[in-house]
Wavefront OBJ file of the C-alpha trace (Angstrom):
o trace
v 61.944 24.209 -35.101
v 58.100 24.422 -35.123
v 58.003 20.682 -35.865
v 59.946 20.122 -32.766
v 57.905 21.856 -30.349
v 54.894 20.263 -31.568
v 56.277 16.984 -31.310
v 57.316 17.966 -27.578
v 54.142 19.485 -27.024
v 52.523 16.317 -28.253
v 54.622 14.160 -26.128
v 53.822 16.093 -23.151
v 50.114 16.042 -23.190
v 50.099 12.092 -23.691
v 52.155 12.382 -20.374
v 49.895 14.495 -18.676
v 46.959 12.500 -19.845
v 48.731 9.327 -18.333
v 49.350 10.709 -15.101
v 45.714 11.371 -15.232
v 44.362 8.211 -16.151
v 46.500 4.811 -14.412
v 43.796 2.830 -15.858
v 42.417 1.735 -12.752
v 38.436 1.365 -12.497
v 36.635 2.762 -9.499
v 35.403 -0.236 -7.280
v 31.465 -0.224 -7.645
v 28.867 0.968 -5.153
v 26.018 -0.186 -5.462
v 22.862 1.531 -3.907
v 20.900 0.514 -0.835
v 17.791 0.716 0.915
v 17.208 -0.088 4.823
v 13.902 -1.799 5.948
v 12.549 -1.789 9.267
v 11.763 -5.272 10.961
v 9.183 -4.786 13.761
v 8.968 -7.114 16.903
v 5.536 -9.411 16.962
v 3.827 -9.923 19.974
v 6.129 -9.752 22.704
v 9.204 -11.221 20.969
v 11.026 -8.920 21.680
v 13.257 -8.978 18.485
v 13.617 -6.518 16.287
v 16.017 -4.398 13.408
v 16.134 -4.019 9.865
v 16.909 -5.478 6.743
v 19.440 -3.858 4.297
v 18.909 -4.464 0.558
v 22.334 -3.519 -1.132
v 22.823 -3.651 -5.121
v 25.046 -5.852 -6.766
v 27.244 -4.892 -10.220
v 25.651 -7.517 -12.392
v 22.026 -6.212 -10.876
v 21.567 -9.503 -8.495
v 21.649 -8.107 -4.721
v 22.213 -9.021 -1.198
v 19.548 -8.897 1.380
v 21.115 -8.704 5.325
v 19.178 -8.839 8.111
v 20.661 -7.397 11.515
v 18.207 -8.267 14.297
v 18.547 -7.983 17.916
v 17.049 -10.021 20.667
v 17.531 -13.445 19.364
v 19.080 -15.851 21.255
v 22.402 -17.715 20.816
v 21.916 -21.442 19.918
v 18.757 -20.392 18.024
v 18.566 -20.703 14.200
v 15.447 -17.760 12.954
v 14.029 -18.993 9.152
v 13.180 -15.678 7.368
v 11.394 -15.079 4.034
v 10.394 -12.113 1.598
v 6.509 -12.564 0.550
v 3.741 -11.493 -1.282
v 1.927 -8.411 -0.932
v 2.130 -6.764 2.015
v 1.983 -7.488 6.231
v -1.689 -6.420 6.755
v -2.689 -8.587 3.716
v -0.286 -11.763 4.099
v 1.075 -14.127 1.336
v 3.001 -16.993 -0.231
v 6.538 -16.922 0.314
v 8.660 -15.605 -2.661
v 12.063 -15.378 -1.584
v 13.905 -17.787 1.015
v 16.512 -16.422 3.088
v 19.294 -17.607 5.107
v 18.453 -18.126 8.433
v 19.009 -15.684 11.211
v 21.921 -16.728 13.575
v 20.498 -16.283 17.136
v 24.105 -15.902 18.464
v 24.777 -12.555 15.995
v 21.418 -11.949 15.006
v 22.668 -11.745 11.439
v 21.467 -13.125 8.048
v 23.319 -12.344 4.696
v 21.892 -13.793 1.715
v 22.758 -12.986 -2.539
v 19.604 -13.222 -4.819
v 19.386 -12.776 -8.176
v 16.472 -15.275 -8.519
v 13.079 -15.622 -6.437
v 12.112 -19.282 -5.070
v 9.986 -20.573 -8.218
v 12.936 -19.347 -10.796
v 11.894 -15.687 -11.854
v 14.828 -13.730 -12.168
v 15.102 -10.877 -10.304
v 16.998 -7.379 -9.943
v 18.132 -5.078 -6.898
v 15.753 -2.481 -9.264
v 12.328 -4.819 -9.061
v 12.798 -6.089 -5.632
v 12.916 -2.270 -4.237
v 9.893 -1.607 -5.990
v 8.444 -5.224 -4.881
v 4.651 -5.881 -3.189
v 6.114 -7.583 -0.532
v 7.028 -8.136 3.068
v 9.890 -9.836 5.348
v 9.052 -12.359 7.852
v 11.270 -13.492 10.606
v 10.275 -16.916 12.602
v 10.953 -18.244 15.886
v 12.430 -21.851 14.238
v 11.919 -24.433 11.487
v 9.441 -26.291 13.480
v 7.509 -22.997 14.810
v 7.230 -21.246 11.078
v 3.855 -20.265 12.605
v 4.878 -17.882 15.216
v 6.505 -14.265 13.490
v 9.024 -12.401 15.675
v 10.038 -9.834 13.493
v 8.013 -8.505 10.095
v 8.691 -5.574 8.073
v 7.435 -4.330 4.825
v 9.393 -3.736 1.932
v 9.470 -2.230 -1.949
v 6.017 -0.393 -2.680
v 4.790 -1.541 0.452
v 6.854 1.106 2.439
v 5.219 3.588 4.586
v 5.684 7.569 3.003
v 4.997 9.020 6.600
v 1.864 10.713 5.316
v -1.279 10.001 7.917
v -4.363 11.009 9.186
v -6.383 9.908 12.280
v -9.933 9.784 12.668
v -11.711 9.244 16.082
v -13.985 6.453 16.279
v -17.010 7.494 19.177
v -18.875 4.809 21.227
v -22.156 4.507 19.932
v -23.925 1.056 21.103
v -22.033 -0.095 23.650
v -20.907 2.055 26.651
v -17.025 1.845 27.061
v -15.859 0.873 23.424
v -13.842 3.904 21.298
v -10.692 4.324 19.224
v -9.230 5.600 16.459
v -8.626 5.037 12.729
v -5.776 5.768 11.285
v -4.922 6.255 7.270
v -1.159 6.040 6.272
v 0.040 6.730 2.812
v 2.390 3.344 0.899
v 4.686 4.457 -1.713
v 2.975 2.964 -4.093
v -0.019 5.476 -2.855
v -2.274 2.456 -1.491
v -3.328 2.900 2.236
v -2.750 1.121 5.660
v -5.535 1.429 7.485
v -5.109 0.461 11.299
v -8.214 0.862 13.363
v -7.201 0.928 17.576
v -10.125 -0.004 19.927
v -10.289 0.187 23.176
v -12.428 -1.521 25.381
v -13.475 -4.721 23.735
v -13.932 -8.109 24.817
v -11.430 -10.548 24.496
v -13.198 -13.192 22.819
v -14.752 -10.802 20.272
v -14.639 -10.375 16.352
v -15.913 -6.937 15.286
v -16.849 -6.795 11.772
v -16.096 -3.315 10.559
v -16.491 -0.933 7.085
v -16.477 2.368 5.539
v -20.208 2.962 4.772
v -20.488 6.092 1.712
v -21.989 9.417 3.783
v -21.839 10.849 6.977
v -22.925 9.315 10.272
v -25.502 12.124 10.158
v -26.737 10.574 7.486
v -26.137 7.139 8.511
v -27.151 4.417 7.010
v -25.173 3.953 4.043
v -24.276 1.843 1.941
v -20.807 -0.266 2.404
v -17.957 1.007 0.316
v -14.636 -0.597 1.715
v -14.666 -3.843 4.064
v -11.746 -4.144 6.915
v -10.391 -6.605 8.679
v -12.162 -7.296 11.772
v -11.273 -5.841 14.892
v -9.859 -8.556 17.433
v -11.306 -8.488 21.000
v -7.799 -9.319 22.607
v -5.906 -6.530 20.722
v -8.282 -4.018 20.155
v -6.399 -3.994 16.741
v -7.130 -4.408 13.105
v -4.929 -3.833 9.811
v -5.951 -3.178 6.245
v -4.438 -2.673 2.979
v -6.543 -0.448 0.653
v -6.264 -0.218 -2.871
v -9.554 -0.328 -4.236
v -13.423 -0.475 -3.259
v -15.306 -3.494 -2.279
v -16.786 -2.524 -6.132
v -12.661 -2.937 -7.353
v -12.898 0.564 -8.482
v -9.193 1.984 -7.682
v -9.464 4.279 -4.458
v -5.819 5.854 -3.474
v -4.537 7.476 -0.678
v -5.208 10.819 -1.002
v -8.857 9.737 -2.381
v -9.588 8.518 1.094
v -8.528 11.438 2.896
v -11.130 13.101 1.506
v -13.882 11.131 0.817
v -17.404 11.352 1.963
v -18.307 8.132 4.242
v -17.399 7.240 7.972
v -16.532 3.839 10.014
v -18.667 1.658 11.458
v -17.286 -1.426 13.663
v -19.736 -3.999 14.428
v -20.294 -5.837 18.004
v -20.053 -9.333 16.049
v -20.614 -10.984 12.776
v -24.023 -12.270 14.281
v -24.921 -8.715 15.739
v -24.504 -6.221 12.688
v -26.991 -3.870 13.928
v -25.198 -3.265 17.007
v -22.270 -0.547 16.391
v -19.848 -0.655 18.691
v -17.558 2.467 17.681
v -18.080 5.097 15.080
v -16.960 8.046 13.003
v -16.565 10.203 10.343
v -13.454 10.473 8.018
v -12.151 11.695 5.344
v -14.258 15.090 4.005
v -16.608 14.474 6.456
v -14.221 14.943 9.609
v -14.922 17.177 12.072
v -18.293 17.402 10.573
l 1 2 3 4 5 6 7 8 9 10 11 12 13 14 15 16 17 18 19 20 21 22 23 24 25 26 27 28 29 30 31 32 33 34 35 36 37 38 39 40 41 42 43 44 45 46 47 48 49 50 51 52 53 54 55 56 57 58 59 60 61 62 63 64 65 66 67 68 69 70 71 72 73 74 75 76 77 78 79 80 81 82 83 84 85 86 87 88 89 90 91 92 93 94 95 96 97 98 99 100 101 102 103 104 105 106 107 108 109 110 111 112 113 114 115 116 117 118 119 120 121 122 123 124 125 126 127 128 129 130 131 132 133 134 135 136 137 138 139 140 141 142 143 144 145 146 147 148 149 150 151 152 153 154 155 156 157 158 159 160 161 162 163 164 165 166 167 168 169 170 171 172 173 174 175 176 177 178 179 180 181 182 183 184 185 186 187 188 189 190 191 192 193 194 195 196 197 198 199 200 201 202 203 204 205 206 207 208 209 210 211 212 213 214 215 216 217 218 219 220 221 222 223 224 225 226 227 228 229 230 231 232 233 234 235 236 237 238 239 240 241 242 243 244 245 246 247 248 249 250 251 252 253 254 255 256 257 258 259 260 261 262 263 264 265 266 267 268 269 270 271 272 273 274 275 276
C-alpha cells in the first residue's frame, strides 16, 4: 500500500510540475536607451534616437524626429567622438523619412566591418548627426550625443567679467560626460559678428594673472557668442576629469582675436578659485 501512494504521489508532482512549466520561452526584451537629438541652427527639427538591444547582441537604432518635411529624405550617421569635437562617420543609418520623421535601422556591424554589440555602442565615443539631404550633407539639423558622450546633469557656471573691451561678458559653463570628461560651453555676449576669440584656462587666479596656459578652447564665434569644448586632458595630455576642473586653481581668458592676444575681452575665475 505504501508503494502505491508513492507511485501516486510521484505521478502527481510530475503533473503539478507540468502544469507549471508548458514549455513555452518568455519572448525576449531587450534593454534600451533614449538619446536626445537637438535642432541646429534654426532647423527646427528635433527628437531622439532609441537604441534597443537585440537577442543575438546586434541592435536597432530608431530615430523619431519631428519637423521634417514630407517629400524630404534626412541622411543620418553615428560618428566619432563627440559633437563639440566632430568626427568620421562610423555608422550609416537609414535615412529619415520627412513624411514620418522616422528612421529604423539593425546594426550589428559599423561601416568599415568591426563588429559591434548593443553593449559597446551604449558605451560608444560618439555622436548622431541628422542632415538636411544627400546633396546638403554639410548642413546638420538635428545632432545628439550618444554612449560615454552623454551628459550626467552635473554642472557648474562660472561668470566671465568684461575686462578690455566695454560691453563683452558671459559665462562658462562645466558639465560632467559619463565617461567623467567635460563639456565646456563658454556664452558671450556682446561680440562682433565677424570675430574669432581665441580663448584658455591659464593655471592661477586672475589676481594673479598672468599665467601660464593649461587647457586651449575652441574659439568663441562673433555671430554666436558661442563656443564648445570637450575636455579630457591638458594641453600637456596629462588626464584632467570632471570633478578635477571644478576645483582647480586657474581662470578663463577669451581673447579679442588671434592677432590681438593681449587684448582680453572677457574674464574669470573657476574652479577653486570662484568667488575668489
Amino acid at each position: 500500500m505504501k508503494r502505491v501512494f508513492l507511485m501516486l504521489l510521484s505521478i502527481a508532482t510530475l503533473v503539478a510540475c507540468s502544469d507549471d512549466d508548458d514549455g513555452t520561452t518568455p519572448p525576449f526584451e531587450g534593454d534600451s536607451e533614449v538619446y536626445e537629438l537637438n535642432a541646429i541652427g534654426d532647423s527646427g527639427v528635433s527628437g531622439d534616437a532609441t537604441i534597443t538591444e537585440n537577442e543575438d547582441g546586434s541592435f536597432v537604432v530608431e530615430l523619431d524626429l519631428n519637423g521634417t518635411s514630407e517629400g524630404n529624405m534626412h541622411p543620418a550617421h553615428i560618428h566619432f567622438n563627440s559633437a563639440a569635437e566632430g568626427g568620421g562617420i562610423a555608422i550609416s543609418l537609414e535615412p529619415v523619412d520627412g513624411a514620418t520623421g522616422m528612421s529604423t535601422t539593425t546594426i550589428s556591424k559599423m561601416d568599415d566591418g568591426t563588429s559591434i554589440t548593443y553593449d559597446e555602442v551604449v558605451n560608444f565615443d560618439g555622436y548622431i548627426n541628422v542632415h538636411l539631404s544627400a546633396d546638403a550633407l554639410q548642413t546638420i539639423v538635428a545632432q545628439g550625443d550618444i554612449g560615454e558622450n552623454v551628459l550626467t546633469g552635473e554642472s557648474v557656471t562660472y561668470d566671465l567679467n568684461t575686462k578690455d573691451v566695454e560691453g563683452i561678458s558671459g559665462t562658462a559653463t562645466f558639465e560632467e560626460r559619463i565617461s567623467g570628461e567635460t563639456l565646456i560651453t563658454l556664452n558671450i555676449e556682446g561680440t562682433p559678428e565677424d570675430g574669432s576669440h581665441p580663448a584658455h584656462i591659464h593655471m592661477g587666479s586672475v589676481a594673479d594673472a598672468p599665467g601660464a596656459i593649461a587647457i586651449s578652447l575652441n574659439s568663441v564665434d562673433g555671430a554666436t557668442g558661442m563656443s564648445m569644448t570637450a575636455i579630457s586632458e591638458t594641453d600637456a595630455e596629462a588626464a584632467i576629469t570632471y570633478d578635477e576642473l571644478i576645483v582647480y586653481d586657474g581662470y578663463i581668458n577669451v581673447h579679442l582675436s588671434a592677432d590681438q592676444l593681449d587684448v582680453i575681452v572677457a574674464q574669470g575665475d573657476i574652479g577653486a578659485n570662484a568667488g575668489s
